[in-house]
C-alpha positions as CSV (number, residue, x, y, z in Angstrom):
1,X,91.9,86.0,103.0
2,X,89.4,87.7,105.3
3,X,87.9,90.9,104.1
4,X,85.8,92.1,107.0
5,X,88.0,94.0,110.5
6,X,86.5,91.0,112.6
7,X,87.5,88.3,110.0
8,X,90.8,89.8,109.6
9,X,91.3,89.7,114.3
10,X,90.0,86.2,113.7
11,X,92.3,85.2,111.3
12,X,95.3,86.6,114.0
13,X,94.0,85.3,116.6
14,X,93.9,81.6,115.1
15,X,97.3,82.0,113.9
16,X,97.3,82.7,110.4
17,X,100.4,84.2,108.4
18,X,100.4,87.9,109.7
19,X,102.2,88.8,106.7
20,X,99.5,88.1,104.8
21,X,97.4,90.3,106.7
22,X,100.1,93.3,106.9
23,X,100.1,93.0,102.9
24,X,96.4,93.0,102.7
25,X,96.4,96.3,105.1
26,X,99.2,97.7,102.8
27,X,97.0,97.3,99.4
28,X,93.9,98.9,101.2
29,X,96.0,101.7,102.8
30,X,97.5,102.5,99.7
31,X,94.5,102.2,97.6
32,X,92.8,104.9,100.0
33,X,95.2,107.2,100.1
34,X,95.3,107.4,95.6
35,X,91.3,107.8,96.2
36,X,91.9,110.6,98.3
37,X,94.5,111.8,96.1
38,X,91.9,111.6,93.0
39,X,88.8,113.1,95.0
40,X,91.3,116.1,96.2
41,X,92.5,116.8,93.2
42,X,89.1,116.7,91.5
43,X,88.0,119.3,94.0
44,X,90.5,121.7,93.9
């Protein structure tokens, strides 16, 4: 699975699984957003 934001519009544009991709988006989105969570919490 690509890793990089080229590698992943690469990967599209050759035709691989886009649901892959759309999970892969997913996990990092959701992974940000309990870092953010974390660091905000911390802070306050």
């Amino acid at each position: 699975m690509p890793h990089g934001p080229e590698e992943k519009k690469q990967a599209l544009d050759v035709g691989a699984e886009c649901p892959a991709i759309v999970q892969q988006l997913a996990a990092v989105s959701g992974a940000d957003n309990g870092l953010m969570a974390t660091v905000m919490e911390s802070y306050l």
